[in-house]
Structure formats: C-alpha cells, structure tokens
C-alpha positions, 0 to 999 in steps of 0.5 A: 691168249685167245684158245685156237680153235678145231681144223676145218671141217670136210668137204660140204655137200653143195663142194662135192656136187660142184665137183662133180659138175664141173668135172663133167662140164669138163670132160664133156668140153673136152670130148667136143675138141677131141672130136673137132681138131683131128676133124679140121686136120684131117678134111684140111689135109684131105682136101688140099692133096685130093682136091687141089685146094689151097691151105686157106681153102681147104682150111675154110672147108673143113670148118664147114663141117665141124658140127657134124664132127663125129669119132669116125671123121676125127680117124677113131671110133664107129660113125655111130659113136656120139656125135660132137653135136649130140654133146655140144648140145649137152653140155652147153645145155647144163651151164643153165645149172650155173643160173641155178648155182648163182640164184642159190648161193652155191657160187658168187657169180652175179645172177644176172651176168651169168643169165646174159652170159649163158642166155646168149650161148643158148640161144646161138644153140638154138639157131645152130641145131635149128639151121643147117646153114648155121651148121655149114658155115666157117663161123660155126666151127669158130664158136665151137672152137672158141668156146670148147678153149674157154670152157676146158680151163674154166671148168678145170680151173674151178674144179682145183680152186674148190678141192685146194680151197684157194681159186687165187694161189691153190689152182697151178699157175698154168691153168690160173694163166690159161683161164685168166688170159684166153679170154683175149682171144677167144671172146672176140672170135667166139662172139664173131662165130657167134654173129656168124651164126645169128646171119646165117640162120636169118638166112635159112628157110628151114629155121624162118619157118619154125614157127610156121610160114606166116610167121618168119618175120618174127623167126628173122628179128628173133635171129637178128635182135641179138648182133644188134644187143652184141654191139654195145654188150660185147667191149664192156664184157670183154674189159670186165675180163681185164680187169678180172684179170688184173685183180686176179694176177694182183692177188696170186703175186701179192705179198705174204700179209705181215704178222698181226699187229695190233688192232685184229680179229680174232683168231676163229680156225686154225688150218691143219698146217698151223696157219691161223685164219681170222674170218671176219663173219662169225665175229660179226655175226657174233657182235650184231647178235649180241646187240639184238640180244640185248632187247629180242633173244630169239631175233638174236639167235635167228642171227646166230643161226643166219647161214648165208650171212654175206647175202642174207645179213640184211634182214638182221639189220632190219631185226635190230632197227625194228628191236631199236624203236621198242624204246630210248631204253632198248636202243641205248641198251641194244648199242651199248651191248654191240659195242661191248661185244667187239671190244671183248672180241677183237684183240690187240697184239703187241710188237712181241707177238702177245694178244690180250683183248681191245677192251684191256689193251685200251683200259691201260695207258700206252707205254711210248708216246708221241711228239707234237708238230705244229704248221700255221698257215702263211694266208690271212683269213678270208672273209666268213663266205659259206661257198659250195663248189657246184657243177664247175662253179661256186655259189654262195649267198642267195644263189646258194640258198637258192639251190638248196631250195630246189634240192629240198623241192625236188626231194634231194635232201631233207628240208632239215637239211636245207635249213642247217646250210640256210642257217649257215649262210645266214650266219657268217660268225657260224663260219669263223673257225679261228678258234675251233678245234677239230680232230680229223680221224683219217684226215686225208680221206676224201669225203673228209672236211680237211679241205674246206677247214684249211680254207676257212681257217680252223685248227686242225689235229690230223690222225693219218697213217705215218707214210710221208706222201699223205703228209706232203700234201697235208702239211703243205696244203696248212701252209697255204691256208688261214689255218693250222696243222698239228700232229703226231710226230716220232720225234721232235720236230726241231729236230728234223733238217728239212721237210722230207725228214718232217713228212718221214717223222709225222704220222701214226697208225690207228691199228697199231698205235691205238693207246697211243694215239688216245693218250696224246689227244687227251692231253693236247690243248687241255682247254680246248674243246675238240670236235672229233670226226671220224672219217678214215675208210678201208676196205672189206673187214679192215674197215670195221677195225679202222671203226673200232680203233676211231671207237675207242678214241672218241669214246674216250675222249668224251669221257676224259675231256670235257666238251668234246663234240663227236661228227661223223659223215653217214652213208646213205646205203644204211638203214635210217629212221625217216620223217614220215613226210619222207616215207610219203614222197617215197609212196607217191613216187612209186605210185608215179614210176610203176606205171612208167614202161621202162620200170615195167619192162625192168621188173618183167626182166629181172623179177621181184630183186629189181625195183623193190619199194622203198616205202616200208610200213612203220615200226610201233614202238615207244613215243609212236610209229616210226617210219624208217628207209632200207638202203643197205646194197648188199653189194657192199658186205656185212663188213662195211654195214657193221663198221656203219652201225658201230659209228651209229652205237656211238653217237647216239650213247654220246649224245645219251652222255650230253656230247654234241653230235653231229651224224648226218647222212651224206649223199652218193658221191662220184669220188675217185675211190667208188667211180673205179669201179667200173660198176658203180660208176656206170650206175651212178650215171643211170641213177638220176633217172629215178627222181630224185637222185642226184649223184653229188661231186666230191666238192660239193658233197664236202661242202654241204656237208661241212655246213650241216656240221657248223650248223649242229657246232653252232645251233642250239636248236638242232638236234644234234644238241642232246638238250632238244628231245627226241622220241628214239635216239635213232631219230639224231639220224633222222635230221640233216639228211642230205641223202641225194634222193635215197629216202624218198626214190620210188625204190630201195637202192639197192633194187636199182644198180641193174635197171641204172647200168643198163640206162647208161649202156641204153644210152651209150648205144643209142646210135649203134642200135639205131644204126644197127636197126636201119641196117636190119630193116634194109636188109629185111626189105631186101631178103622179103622183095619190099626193095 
C-alpha cells in the first residue's frame, strides 16, 4: 500500500497577490455602480416630476450623464469625492495586469483572447475619456453599466475559486451562476454601448483633433476600425461563452468519480479532509525524467526541477530526443528506463479496494477469465482493390497512384510514404486479408482501421469497453462484411437468447480487466500470428492509463506469442526524427513565406510565439547528424505527449526484440471528436494556407494509413522489419510518414493555430468588412464635404 503523503501546503505568493487584485478590481467595480444607479434613479425621477418628461425620455436623459456620475449625484458624499470617471479609469486601466498574469503563467487565460478582450476595452477608454460626446451619449452609460455587471461577479468569482481551491464546486452556486449566465445579456449591450461610443467620438471635433488639425483623418479611422473588427468578432466571442457556460455547468453537476479502480495513478496528496488526490504531473514528470536519466542526469534533474510543467514540458521533450541520438544503446536504454518507471509508478487496485503497483499486478495471472464470441460475416470477399475515399469520392488504381504522386510533390507526405500505398496498390495479394489476424486495442476508435479490415475481409479481435452500444455496431457492422469479429465475452455466447443480451455480454474494460484481457489473447488462436494495434484514445491523464494498459498487452504478447507484429498510428504533433530532405523543404519553405505580407503582419501581432521556424539544426550523435521536427502543440498537455512517447518506448524495444513494427505518422484529420472543438476546427480550416498542409477526412486518413500498415506486414524491404538496419532506432518513425504537411511547413505547428483562426475568420468576414468599409468611406465622404 502505497505511503500517503503530507497535507497540501499554504497559500503561494503568486495566490495571495491575485487575491489581493481581485479583491481590488472588485471593489473598484463595485464603487463604479455604487455611484451609477442611484445616479440613474434619481436624474430619471427628477427629470420626469421637474420637467415633465416621459419615463423613457427622462430615462435616456439621465444615461446622458452616467460618466459624470459623482457621490453628490448619487444623493451621498461632497462633489469633491471621487468621481466615477476617475475610478472607471482606474480600474479598467489595471485589467492590462490580466496580459501580464496571462504572459507568465499566474492564471490559464489564453494570451492572446485576453490582449483582444482588454485591448478593445481600452480603447473604448480612451475615446470616452478623449470626447465629451462619447461621454454624453445613451450608450456611454450602457458600456458602463454592462461592464460594472460583468466584472462584479467575475472578480469575486475568482477571488472564491482561489481562497476554496475549486473554481468549478467551491465558489457559491449564486456567483457560479451569475458569472457563467450574465454574459447573455450584457455582452451584447456592452458591445452596442461599445459601438455607441466608437460613432460618437468619430464625431466629435475635440477628440479628431488629438493628433493636431491636419491629422483627423487618421483619429476618424482610428474611431472607426474597431465597429468594422466588432462585426465578425463579436458572435464567435459571445458562443465561446456558451459554450464556457456549458462545460462549466457540466462540471459543477457531474457525478461524484466512482472509487478507483484498477489501472490508477498514484496517490500523490491527501487533503486535510482525508480526500486522496492522484495528480498526474509529478508522476509524469517523474516518468519522463527517469527516461532521460537514464543517458543525462543533469537534463533529468532540470526535468524534476521544471516548475511550470503544463506550459514548459516541451523543452524536456527535446532533452530526451537530443539524449535518444547520443546512440542505439542510449535510446533503447532511455525507452526501457520510462516504461519501467510507470510500471513501478502506477497502481492497480482490486474489486476490494487493495492497490499493489501495475508492474506486480501484470507479473501474475488473472484470477477470472473471459469467454469467446465469434461473428463471421454473411458477404463474399471482393476483389483485392486498395481504395481510398478522397473528397467524396473513391479512387484507386492509377488514379490513386496518381494522387499520391501529387502529395508527395506538394510536400504532404513523405516520398516513403507514397511508396508503401504505390507498393500496396501494385500488389493486390498485400490486400487479401482472409488469414490475417489483427488485434484492435480500441476497436471503435475512429482513426482505427476496424473499418476498412471488415471490407477487405480480415479477422478481427476486438477490445472495446463492455457498453452495448459500441457492440451493436461492431458486431453488425462484421455481419455485413467478408470478414469476421471475435471478442471477449462475460458468458457464453449460446447462452445469449437474442443480440441485445449478446451486445450486453461482450466487451471488457482495459483499466479494470488488464490481466484479464492479456491472459485470453495469449491463448486465443495459438498458431496465428496477431498484428496488434493500439488504437484506443482518452482525454487528458486517462489517456496515459489507456496507453500504459495497451503497453502491458502488447508487451506481453510479444513476449509469449510468437510472431506478434505491433501497429500503431502516430500524431503528428510529436517530436520526430526527420530525413534531412524533409528538414531542407522546411528551410526553403520558410525562406519563401517570411517574405509573404500576412506572415509579416502575423509576427508583428503576436511576436516571437507566432510563426516559429520548423527547421531545427541537427543533433550529433552516433551513426551521424540527425535532423528531427518539433510539432508538440502545448495545447494538448504533457499527458497526451507522455501517452505518445510510451507508444514510441514500445515500438522501437519490439522491433529492438525482432518484432515487426508498424509506427507511422498520420495526418491532422477533421475527425468528429477534434472538429467539436470549435478552436481547432476553425484552424483546420486556415491551415492549407501554410503549404503544404492538407487537413485529411477521416476516410482518407483511414485508408492510406491502412495501406502503409500492409505495406510494413508485407514488405520485406521496410523499415518496419527490424532485419533492415537503421542507424537510431527513433529513425522507424522516420519513414512512412504521412504527416499532412507537418514536416516540411515553413513553421512548427504548433506556432500557427492563431494566424490559421484568424484566416478562416478573415475569410468568413470578407463581405462584412467590405460592406462595413464602403459604409466608413460613405460616411467620411459625407462628414469631410467630398459629397
């Protein structure tokens, strides 16, 4: 039983200084309605009894004069107090902190969202303190109001998510509600007083004149830039908010996490209450610093001691690369050392609540064990035809080969790559799969080749969690195919009376059922061997215990089955190795685009984080200098590139060991679980700008990357076969690389997300700009006399 260890410690200095400025920023927020609505009540009543005026009129009014709001109009204190301007000013003023907190770390808020957001306030500062018709207007009081409503509860909000420790069930449900739900009304009226206030001041003499009489031309389009960038801007900012909201409310009302079970993290805190916290990150770090400490004990200390490890992991990842091509020995030794650290680290715990480390629980057999189902399939086998679905369409033959000579051309994927799908299609016997044998670790998956190996006929074992949606489809989808479907079941499958109690009775869980699982698939079929693929994906740190479970099969499956090849699909947001003729496109690409105006323009806004170069120089090492490509998105966390780098552990020890290995790079692909994401799909759709990126359909990116798999089954020349040498074994990922444009763009991928959104967002507003332009140059003509 793993020791528990000390309470959390106090409050950190970065904690009690974000206290102190919130508390500030809310109490300056609030000071600004404290003064505004007994202001608007009173001048509303004074105006309708002393002057006669109608509600809405004398209401209208009074918003005239909100800005000038002052303790003596609100009916308490001197007019020498301070004014409401005075703290507006102020306090609007310091949310230029927020860039600061955002830029180092302090909170999570995305820079750059946070620049646009507060930018934008300050400059409708800047025209309402610069303009007294700003100042005078209905809309002034409308900004002021809407965003004093806003900030009250976001201030105070964040002020109880950091002294409670839980932002999502520790702030009251009142506040929690307030801050996710106001929003729905007051960003549209504070962007309208926003507006308001930009006409206004494009209006007023006084403020067209800052910059000195021969210079208001530049003051009115400096006024009036910003309603032409509010008219795309605003509807995507106001459904990031829904769907903020929708996320949040999905967290505060989830259930309770049941007990652990299973495959787990460590314990690493226990709460003062007894509650057990199992945090991924110094586990992780742990893991990936035991890997490089195997070649470079000072890298691997830099690793322990990495402090802002969700942002700043990367580096590390580059550490334990450049320490993988000192030599074979280093990186066989480097892969072998992280893998034996999770082992040791993670822990198993039974149905009665006892937790012993992965590694014993996997050295001993399962206590249960599982029963067979098996499904052949009703249809004949086709004929061996390699077909890829492509832009609505399928292609194959020479139209196939075709396409896959432009890809390689354009720089989509690597020439090695089109040879394995050339060779594929040159060989129809390659496709014939009536007596393969394949292991789907995650069959359902949706970059998995489940599909396209019930059309060609091939036998399937499926792993898939034991829900019987997942196995309608699996099971009916094999009964309408040339193939055939076997899988684990919880009892007999004669015993099941019709196929909802089969779909019920088949599955099974890798986290819970590990042993389990490895124990059936060692003696299934004993004179077959099994190609297999480890395809199942999760979220967040479920992803690396998803990885690890996979781990533990294939490893021993190689090592008690003979003939066992090992697939796996690789991302291309990962650190590689690289041919050198892929590192030399990347160079002249780059030569090519930083002299493009938009790229220019690109690093002017957002600085040294945009547009990085992909190019890096090479890494010295044992069999020569080795070129290799960043393309970690830190976006994705230090999770999902351990759970990468572990499938990478494996594969180059099996193949160290004489297993087949089939690990190729597959391409960005728009697949219903990443397009949901509003983010990413918005960059997907930019990204073809930065040749020579192609964003691949899931059927396509299926297909190909089946046909590199047959290819490496098949092919004795590839490098998957461990009889053809290489000088690293990281140099297996090297080849059959079809990473849609990745390796050889003009910059690292993860530097072009922004400039991609704002391409597609450019694009969508084309004709509002234009439209919103020639309305600018109309009404300029008109207010300078040209018409």
């Amino acid at each position: 039983m793993a020791t528990k260890p000390p309470p959390a410690p106090s409050m950190t200095p970065s904690q009690l200084y974000l206290i102190l400025y919130n508390s500030i920023c809310t109490l300056g927020w609030a000071y600004v309605l404290v003064l505004a609505i007994p202001t608007l009540l009173r001048s509303t009543s004074s105006s309708m009894t002393n002057d006669g005026l109608s509600f809405l009129s004398a209401l209208r009014t009074a918003a005239e004069g909100i800005y000038a709001s002052t303790p003596s109009t609100a009916g308490f204190g001197d007019e020498d107090d301070v004014s409401l301007a005075t703290v507006l000013i102020v306090v609007q003023s310091a949310a230029l902190l927020e860039i600061l907190h955002a830029a180092a770390g302090l909170v999570r808020s995305p820079l750059f969202v946070t620049t646009m957001q507060v930018g934008s306030r300050i400059v409708a500062l800047h025209m309402i303190v610069n303009s007294v018709v700003a100042q005078t207007q209905w809309g002034a009081a409308l900004m002021i109001f809407s965003w004093s409503l806003v900030e009250v509860p976001r201030y105070l909000f964040y002020l109880t998510a950091i002294i409670t420790g839980d932002a999502t069930k520790g702030t009251p449900y009142p506040l929690f509600w307030l801050r996710y739900s106001l929003f729905a009304v007051l960003y549209p009226t504070g962007i309208s007083g926003e507006l308001s206030v930009f006409f206004a001041a494009s209006k007023d003499d006084t403020f067209l004149s800052l910059l000195g009489e021969n210079n208001k031309t530049i003051m009115y389009w400096y006024a009036m830039a910003f309603p032409i960038i509010y008219a795309p801007g605003a509807l995507p900012m106001i459904f990031n908010m829904v769907a903020n909201r929708k996320s949040a409310f999905k967290k505060r009302f989830a259930k309770p996490p049941p007990p652990p079970r299973g495959l787990v993290w460590p314990v690493t805190e226990v709460k003062s209450n007894g509650e057990e916290v199992r945090s991924s990150t110094p586990i992780a770090k742990e893991i990936l610093a035991a890997a490089i400490g195997a070649v470079d004990n000072a890298a691997a200390e830099k690793c322990r001691g990495e402090k802002k490890w969700r942002f700043g992991y990367n580096k590390h990842l580059v550490s334990m690369v450049e320490c993988s091509c000192k030599s074979p020995e280093d990186a066989l030794r480097l892969a072998n050392a992280g893998l034996d650290k999770a082992y040791e680290s993670f822990q198993f715990v039974d149905e009665d609540g006892k937790s012993v480390s992965f590694q014993q629980v996997m050295a001993s057999p399962a206590k249960a064990k599982f029963h067979t189902g098996y499904i052949k399939g009703d249809l004949v086998s086709k004929s061996n035809v390699l077909e890829v679905g492509y832009k609505g369409k399928s292609i194959s033959g020479q139209e196939l080969k075709t396409q896959v000579q432009k890809w390689v051309e354009y720089g989509t994927i690597e020439p090695s790559a089109g040879d394995a799908i050339i060779a594929c299609v040159d060989n129809p016997s390659w496709i014939d799969l009536s007596d393969r044998y394949f292991v789907l670790l995650g069959a359902g998956s949706a970059m998995g080749p489940f599909e396209i190996l019930m059309s060609l006929g091939a036998n399937v074992i499926a792993i898939d969690l034991d829900r019987a949606p997942i196995w309608q489809r699996l099971i009916n989808r094999a009964r309408k195919s040339s193939g055939s479907i076997t899988f684990p079941m919880t009892k007999e499958q004669s015993s099941c009376k019709d196929d909802p109690e089969l779909y019920a009775a088949s599955g099974c869980n890798l986290f819970t059922e590990t042993p389990k699982i490895r124990d059936w698939l060692v003696g299934l079929y004993p004179d077959k061997p099994f190609t297999v693929g480890s395809y199942a994906y999760l979220n967040g740190a479920l992803h690396v215990q998803v990885s690890l479970a996979m781990d533990a099969i294939c490893r021993d499956l190689c090592d008690k089955r003979k003939g066992t090849s090992l697939a796996y699909l690789c991302t291309p947001t990962d650190l590689h190795l690289i041919p050198k003729e892929a590192h030399d496109a990347a160079a002249k690409n780059y030569k090519d685009f930083s002299k493009k105006l938009y790229c220019m323009f690109v690093k002017l806004l957002l600085g040294k984080r945009a547009l990085r170069r992909n190019d890096k120089k090479p890494v010295e090492g044992a069999g020569g200098e080795f070129y290799y490509v960043n393309g970690i998105s830190v976006a994705q966390g230090p999770n999902y590139a351990l759970a990468k780098r572990m499938q990478h552990w494996r594969a180059v020890i099996a193949r160290s060991k004489g297993c087949i290995v089939s690990s190729n790079i597959a391409p960005s692909t728009s697949t219903v679980s990443v397009v949901q994401n509003r983010t990413f799909a918005w960059a997907y759709e930019g990204m073809p700008y930065f040749k020579p990126y192609e964003i691949f359909a899931p059927e396509t990116s299926n297909s190909v990357m089946s046909a590199i798999l047959f290819n490496d089954l098949n092919n004795p020349k590839s490098v998957a076969n461990p009889k053809n040498s290489i000088a690293n074994p990281n140099q297996l990922f090297s080849y059959g690389a079809f990473h849609g444009g990745t390796w050889r763009c003009a910059y690292e991928i993860d530097s072009i997300g922004e400039a991609s959104v704002l391409l597609y967002f450019s694009r969508v507003a084309a004709p509002y700009v234009v439209a919103f332009g020639g309305l600018g140059i109309a009404v300029g003509a008109k207010y300078f006399g040209y018409v």
